[in-house]
C-alpha positions as a LaTeX table, in Angstrom:
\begin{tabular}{lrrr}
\hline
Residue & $x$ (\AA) & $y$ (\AA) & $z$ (\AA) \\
\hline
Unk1 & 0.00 & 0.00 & 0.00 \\
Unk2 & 1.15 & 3.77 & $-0.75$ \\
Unk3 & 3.25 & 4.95 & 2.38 \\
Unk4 & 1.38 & 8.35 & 2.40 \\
Unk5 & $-1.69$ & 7.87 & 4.86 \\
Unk6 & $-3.69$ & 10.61 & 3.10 \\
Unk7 & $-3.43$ & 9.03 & $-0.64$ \\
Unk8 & $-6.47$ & 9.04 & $-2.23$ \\
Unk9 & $-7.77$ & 7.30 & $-5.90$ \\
Unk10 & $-10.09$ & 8.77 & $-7.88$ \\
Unk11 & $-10.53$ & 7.03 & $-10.79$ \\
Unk12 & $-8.35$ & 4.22 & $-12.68$ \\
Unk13 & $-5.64$ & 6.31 & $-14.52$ \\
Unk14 & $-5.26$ & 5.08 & $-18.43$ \\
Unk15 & $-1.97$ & 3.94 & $-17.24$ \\
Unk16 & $-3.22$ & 1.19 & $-14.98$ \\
Unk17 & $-5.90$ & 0.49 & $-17.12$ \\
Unk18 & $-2.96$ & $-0.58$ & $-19.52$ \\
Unk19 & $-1.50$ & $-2.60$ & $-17.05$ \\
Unk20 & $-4.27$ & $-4.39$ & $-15.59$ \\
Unk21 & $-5.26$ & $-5.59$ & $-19.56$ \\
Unk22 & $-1.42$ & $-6.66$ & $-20.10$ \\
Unk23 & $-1.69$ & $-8.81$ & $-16.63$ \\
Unk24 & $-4.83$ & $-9.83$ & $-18.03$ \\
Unk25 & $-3.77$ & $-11.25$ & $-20.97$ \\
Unk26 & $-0.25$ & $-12.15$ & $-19.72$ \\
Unk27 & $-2.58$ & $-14.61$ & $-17.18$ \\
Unk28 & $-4.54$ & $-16.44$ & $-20.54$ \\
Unk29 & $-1.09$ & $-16.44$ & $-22.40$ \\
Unk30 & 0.67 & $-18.54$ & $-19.64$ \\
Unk31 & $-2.00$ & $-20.80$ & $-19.92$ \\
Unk32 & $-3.75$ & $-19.49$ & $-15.91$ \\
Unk33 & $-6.52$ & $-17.31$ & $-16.95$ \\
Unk34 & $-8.17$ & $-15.69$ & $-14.41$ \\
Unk35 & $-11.28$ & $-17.92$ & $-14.40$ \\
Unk36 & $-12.91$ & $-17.29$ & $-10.85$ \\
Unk37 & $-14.48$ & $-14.05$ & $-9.66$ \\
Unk38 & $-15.75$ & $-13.19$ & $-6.79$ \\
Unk39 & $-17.73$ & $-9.40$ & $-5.59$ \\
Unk40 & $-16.80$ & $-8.70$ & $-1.47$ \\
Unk41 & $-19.34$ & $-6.26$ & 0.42 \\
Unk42 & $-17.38$ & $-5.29$ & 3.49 \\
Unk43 & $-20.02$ & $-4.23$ & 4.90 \\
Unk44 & $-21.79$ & $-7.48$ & 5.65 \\
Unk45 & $-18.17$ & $-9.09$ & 6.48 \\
Unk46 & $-16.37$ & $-9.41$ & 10.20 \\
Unk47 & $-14.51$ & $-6.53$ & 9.06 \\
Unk48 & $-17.70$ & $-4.14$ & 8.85 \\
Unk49 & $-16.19$ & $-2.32$ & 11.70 \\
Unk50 & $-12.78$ & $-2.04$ & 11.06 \\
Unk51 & $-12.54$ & 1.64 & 9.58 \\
Unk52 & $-16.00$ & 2.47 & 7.25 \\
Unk53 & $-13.71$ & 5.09 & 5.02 \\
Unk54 & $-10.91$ & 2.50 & 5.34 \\
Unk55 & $-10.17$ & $-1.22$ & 3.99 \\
Unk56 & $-6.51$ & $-1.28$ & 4.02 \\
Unk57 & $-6.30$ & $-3.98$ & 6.79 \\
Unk58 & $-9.32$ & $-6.27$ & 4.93 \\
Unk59 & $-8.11$ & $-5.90$ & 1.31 \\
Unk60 & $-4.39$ & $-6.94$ & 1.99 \\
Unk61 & $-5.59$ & $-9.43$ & 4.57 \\
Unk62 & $-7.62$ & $-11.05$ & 2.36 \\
Unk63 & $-5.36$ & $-11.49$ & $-0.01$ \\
Unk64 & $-2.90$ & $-13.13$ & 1.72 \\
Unk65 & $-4.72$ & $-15.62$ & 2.75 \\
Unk66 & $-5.67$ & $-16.37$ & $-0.46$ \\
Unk67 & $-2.08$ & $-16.53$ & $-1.77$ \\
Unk68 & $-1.35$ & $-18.82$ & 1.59 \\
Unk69 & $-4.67$ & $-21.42$ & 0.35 \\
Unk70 & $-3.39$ & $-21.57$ & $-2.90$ \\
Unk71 & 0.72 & $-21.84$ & $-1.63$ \\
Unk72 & $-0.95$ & $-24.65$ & 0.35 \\
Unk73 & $-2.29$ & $-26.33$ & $-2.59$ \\
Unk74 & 0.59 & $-25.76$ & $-5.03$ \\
Unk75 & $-0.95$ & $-23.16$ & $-6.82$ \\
Unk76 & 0.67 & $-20.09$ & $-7.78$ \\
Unk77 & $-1.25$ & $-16.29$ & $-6.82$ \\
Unk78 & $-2.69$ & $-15.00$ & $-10.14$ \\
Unk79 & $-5.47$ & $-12.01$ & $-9.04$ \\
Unk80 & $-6.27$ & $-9.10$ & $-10.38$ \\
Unk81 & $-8.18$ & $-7.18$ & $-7.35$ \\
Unk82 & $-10.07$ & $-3.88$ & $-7.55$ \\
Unk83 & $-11.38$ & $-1.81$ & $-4.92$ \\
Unk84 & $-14.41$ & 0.51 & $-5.41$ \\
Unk85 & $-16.92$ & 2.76 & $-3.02$ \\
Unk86 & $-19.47$ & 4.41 & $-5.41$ \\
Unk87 & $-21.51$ & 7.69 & $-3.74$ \\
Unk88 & $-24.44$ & 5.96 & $-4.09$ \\
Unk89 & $-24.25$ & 3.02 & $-2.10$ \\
Unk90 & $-25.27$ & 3.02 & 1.60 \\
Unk91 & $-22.99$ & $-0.15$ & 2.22 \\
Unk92 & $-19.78$ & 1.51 & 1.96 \\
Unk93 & $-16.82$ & 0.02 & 0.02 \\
Unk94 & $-16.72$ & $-3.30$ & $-2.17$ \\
Unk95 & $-14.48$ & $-5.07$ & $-4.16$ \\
Unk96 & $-14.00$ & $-6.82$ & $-7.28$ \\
Unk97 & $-11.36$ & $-9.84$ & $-7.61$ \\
Unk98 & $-10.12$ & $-12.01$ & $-10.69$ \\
Unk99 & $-8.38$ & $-14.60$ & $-9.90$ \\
Unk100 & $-6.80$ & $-18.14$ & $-11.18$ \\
Unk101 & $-8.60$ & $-21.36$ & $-9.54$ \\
Unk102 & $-7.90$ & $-25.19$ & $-10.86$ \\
Unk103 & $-11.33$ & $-26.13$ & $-11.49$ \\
Unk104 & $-10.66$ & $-29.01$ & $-9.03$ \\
Unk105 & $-10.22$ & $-26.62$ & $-5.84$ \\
Unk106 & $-12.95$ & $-23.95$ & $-6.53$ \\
Unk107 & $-15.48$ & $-25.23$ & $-4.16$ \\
Unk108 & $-13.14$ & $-25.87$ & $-1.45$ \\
Unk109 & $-11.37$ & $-22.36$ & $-2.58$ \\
Unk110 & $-15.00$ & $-20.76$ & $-2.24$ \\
Unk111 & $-15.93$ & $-21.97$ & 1.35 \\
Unk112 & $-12.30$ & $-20.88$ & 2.62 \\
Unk113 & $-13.31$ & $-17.75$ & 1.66 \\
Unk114 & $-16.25$ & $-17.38$ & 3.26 \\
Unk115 & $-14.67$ & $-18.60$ & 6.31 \\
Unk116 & $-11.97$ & $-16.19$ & 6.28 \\
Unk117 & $-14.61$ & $-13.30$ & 5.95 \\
Unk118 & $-17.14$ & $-14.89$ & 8.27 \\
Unk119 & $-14.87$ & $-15.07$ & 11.28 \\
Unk120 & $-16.46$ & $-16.60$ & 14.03 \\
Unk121 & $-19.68$ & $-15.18$ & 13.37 \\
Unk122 & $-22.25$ & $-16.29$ & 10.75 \\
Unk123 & $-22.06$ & $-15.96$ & 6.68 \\
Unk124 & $-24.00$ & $-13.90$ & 5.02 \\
Unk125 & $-25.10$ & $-13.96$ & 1.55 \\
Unk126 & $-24.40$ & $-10.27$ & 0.69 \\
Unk127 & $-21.11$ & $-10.72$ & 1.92 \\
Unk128 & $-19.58$ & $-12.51$ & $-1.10$ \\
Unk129 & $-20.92$ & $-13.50$ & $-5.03$ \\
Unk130 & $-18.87$ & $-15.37$ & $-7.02$ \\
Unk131 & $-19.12$ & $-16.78$ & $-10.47$ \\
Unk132 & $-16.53$ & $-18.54$ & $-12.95$ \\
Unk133 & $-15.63$ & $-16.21$ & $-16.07$ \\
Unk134 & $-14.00$ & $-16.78$ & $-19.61$ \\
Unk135 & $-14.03$ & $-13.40$ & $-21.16$ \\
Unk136 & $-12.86$ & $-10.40$ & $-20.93$ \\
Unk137 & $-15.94$ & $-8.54$ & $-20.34$ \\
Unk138 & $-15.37$ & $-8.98$ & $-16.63$ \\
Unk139 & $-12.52$ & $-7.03$ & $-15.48$ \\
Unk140 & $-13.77$ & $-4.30$ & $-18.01$ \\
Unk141 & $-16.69$ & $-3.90$ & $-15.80$ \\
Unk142 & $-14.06$ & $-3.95$ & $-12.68$ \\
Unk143 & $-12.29$ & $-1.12$ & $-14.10$ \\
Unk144 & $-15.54$ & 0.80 & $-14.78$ \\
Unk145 & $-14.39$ & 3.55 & $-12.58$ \\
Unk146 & $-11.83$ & 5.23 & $-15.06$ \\
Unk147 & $-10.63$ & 8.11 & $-16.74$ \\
Unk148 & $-12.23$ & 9.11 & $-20.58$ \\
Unk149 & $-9.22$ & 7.29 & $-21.88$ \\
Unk150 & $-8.94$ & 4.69 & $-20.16$ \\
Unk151 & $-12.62$ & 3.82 & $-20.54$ \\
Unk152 & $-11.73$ & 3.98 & $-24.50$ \\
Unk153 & $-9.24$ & 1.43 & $-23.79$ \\
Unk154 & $-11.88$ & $-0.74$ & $-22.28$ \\
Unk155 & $-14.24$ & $-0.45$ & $-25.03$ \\
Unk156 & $-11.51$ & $-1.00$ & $-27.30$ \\
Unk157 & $-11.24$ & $-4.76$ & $-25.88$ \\
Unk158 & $-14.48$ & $-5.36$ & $-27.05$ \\
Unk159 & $-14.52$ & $-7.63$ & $-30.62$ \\
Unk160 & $-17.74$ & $-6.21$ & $-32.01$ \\
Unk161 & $-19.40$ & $-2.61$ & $-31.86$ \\
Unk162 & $-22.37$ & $-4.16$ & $-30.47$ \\
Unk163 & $-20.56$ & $-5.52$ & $-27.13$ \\
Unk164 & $-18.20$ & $-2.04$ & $-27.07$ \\
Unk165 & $-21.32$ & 0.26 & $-26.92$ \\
Unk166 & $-23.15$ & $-2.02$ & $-24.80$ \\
Unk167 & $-20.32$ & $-2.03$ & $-22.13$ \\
Unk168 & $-20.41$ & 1.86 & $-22.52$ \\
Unk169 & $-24.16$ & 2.71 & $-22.05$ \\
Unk170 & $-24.23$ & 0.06 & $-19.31$ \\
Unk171 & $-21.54$ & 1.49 & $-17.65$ \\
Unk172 & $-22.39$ & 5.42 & $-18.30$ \\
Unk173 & $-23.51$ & 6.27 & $-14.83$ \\
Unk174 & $-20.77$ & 3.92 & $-13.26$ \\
Unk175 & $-17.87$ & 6.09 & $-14.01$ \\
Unk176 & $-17.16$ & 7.48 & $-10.58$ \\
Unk177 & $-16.89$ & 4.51 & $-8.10$ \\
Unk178 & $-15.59$ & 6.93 & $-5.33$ \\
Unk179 & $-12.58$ & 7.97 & $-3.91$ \\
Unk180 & $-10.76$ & 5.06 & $-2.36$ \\
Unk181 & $-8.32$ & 5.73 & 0.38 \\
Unk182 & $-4.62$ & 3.89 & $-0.95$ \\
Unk183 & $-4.52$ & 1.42 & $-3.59$ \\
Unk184 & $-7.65$ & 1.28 & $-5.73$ \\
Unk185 & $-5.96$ & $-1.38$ & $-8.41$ \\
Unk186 & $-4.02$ & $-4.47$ & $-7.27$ \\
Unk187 & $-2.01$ & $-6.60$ & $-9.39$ \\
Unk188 & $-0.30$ & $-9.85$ & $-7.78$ \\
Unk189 & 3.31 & $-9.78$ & $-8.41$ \\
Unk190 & 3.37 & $-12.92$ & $-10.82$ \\
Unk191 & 1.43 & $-10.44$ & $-13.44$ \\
Unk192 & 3.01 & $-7.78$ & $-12.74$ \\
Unk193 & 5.07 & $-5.89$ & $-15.20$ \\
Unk194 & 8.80 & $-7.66$ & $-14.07$ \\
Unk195 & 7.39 & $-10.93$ & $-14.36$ \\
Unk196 & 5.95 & $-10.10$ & $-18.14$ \\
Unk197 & 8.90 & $-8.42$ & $-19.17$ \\
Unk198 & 11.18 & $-11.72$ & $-17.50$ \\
Unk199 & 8.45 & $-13.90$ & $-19.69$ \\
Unk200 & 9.21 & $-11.86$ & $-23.02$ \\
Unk201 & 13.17 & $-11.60$ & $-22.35$ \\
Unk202 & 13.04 & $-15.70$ & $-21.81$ \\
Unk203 & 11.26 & $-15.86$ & $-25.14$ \\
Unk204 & 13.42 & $-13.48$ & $-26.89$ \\
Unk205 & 16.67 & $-15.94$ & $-25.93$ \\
Unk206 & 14.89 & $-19.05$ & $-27.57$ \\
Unk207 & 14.70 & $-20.15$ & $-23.80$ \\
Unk208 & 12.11 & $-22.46$ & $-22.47$ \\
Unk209 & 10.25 & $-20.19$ & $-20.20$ \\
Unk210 & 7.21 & $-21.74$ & $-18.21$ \\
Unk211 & 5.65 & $-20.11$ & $-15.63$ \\
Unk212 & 2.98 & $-23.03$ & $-14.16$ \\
Unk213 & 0.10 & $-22.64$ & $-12.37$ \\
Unk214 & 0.92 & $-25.39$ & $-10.33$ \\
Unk215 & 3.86 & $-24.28$ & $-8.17$ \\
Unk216 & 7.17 & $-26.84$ & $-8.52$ \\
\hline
\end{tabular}
């Protein structure tokens, strides 16, 4: 998270619109495409109290433990998280997450996570949705919340005009998702821009370069 206490997001710069899309893809061209998604309401989580302007403990706590599950199970940590708080919700901030589940571990994958928000207390159904996803048409609705350009990027990933000006009417009144306190875009580190650019160097050597899902 940003060092400065007082850092504040706005909107998705065109920028890290680019690099969310290249993590994207780099995901689906190492054969681990982000094919689970899940939508987190704080609000109806254990950490509903913990700081109503504020998720920096949840988000990066959540996280980890997902990276740990997945560790556990020799899977590697492929996510592409994004938080969001629009002005006209009354149940404060939520957040989006793409992320890379075997097929094999997604119901046990989905119940961990509903522990780990749970607590000790009961689950409840607002708390989490979660769906499995093969296009791209999902993290173009995570990243909603962006500048003019960058939403012209977004349409842009769209095959046909019919699906480009559908994303943009249905997002229209979406573009402002609030101001989020600290990170409002998170990339794991394995789709991040070193470990594209180490992917495209490999390639560029005639080197065998794999990067599994399943860690060695």
């Amino acid at each position: 998270m940003p060092r400065r206490s007082d850092y504040r997001s706005q909107a998705h710069s065109l920028a890290q619109v680019r690099e969310a899309v290249a993590a994207h893809a780099h995901a689906k061209t190492i054969s681990c495409p982000l094919n689970f998604t899940m939508d987190i309401h704080w609000q109806w989580t254990r950490f509903a109290q913990e700081g109503i302007w504020n998720r920096r403990k949840a988000v990066p706590a959540l996280l980890e433990s997902l990276r740990h599950w997945l560790a556990y199970h020799d899977v590697r940590f492929f996510s592409i998280a994004v938080r969001e708080c629009p002005p006209s919700s009354n149940e404060g901030e939520h957040m989006h997450l793409l992320i890379h589940v075997p097929s094999d571990f997604q119901e046990d994958f989905l119940q961990h996570t509903k522990d780990f928000l749970r607590g000790t207390k009961r689950h409840q159904k607002r708390a989490l949705a979660w769906d499995t996803t093969y296009n791209d048409g999902k993290l173009a609705y995570m990243l909603k919340g962006s500048t003019p350009p960058a939403r012209e990027l977004l349409a842009a990933m769209f095959e046909t005009e019919y699906e480009r000006n559908k994303f943009l009417a249905g997002t229209k009144d979406k573009a402002s998702q609030g101001v989020i306190y600290g990170k409002r875009l998170l990339i794991s580190q394995a789709l991040g821009r070193g470990a594209r650019l180490g992917s495209q160097i490999g390639s560029a050597h005639y080197v065998r370069r794999e990067v599994p899902c399943v860690a060695a």
